[in-house]
C-alpha positions in Angstrom: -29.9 -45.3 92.3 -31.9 -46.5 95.1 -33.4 -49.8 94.3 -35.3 -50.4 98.1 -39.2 -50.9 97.3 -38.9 -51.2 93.6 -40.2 -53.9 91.4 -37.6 -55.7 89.6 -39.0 -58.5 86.8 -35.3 -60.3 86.0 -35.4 -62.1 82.9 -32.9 -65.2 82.3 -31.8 -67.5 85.1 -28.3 -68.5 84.2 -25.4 -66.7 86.0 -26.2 -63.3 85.2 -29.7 -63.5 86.3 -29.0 -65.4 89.4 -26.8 -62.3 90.5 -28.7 -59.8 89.3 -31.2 -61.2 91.3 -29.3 -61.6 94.3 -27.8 -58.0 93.9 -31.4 -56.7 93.7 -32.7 -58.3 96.4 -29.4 -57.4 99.0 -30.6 -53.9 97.8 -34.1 -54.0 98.9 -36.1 -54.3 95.8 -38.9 -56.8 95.5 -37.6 -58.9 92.9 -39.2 -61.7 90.2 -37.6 -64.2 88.0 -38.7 -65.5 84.7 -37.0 -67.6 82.2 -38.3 -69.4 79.3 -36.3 -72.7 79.9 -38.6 -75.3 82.1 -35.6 -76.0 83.9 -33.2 -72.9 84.1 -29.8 -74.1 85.3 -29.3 -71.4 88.3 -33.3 -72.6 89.4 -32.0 -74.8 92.8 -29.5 -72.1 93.4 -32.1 -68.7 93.6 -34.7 -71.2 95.5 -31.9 -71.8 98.1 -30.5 -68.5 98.5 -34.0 -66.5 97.9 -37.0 -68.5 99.1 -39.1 -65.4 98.4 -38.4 -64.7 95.6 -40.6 -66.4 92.0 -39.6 -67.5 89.9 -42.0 -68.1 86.3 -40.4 -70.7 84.2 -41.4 -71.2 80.7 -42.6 -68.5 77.8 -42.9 -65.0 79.3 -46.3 -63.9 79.7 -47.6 -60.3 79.5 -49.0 -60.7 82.9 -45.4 -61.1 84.2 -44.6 -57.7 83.3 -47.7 -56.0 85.2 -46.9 -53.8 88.0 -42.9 -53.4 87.5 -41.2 -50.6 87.7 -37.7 -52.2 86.4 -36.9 -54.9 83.6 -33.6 -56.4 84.0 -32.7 -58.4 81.1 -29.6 -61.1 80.9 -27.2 -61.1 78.4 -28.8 -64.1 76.8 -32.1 -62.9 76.5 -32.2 -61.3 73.1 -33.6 -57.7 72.9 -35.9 -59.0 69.9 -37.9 -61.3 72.3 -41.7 -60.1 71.5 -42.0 -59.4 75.4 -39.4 -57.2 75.9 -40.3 -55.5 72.7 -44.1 -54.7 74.5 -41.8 -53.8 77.3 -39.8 -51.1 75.7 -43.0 -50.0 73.2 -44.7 -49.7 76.2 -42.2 -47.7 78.1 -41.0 -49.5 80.2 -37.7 -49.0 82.6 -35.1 -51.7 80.9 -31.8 -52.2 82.0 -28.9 -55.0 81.5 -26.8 -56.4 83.7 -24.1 -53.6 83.3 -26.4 -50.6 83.0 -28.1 -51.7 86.0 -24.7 -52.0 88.3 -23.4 -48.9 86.7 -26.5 -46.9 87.8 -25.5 -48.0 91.9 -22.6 -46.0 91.3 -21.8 -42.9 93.4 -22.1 -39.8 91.1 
């Protein structure tokens, strides 16, 4: 899958979200971080390593989700998390972090 152009929202900013992110990003897409934490522990690190990139920190807002072609959730963010739910009802693209690296794979 080519990810150059697309709009990635990645939700959680721990380790898995921090390269997911990264990964994204080395791949072209235009990519968005959100985390419910105020203080996300990988926060410092993405701001270092991808000034361009924002990152929303606190509840996740349905305006967060507006104009994104891919969700990519971290393990710790539970499937049951109202927002994702509006994601999926609303048919939104949703990947994890090991559907989303298996999709790069050569066919």
């Amino acid at each position: 899958m080519n990810f150059a152009g697309r709009k990635v929202l990645v939700l959680g900013l721990g380790d898995t979200g921090l390269s997911m992110a990264k990964w994204l990003a080395r791949r072209g897409a235009s990519v968005r971080v959100a985390d419910t934490r105020t203080a996300p522990p990988r926060l410092a690190e993405l701001e270092r390593s991808l000034p361009s990139v924002t990152a929303n920190c606190g509840p996740f807002r349905d305006e967060m989700f507006t104009d994104i072609d891919l969700v990519a959730i971290s393990p710790g963010v539970p499937l049951a998390e109202p927002a994702v739910r509006r994601a999926l009802d609303a048919g939104m693209e949703v990947a994890g972090d090991i559907e989303l690296f298996a999709q790069a794979l050569p066919k």
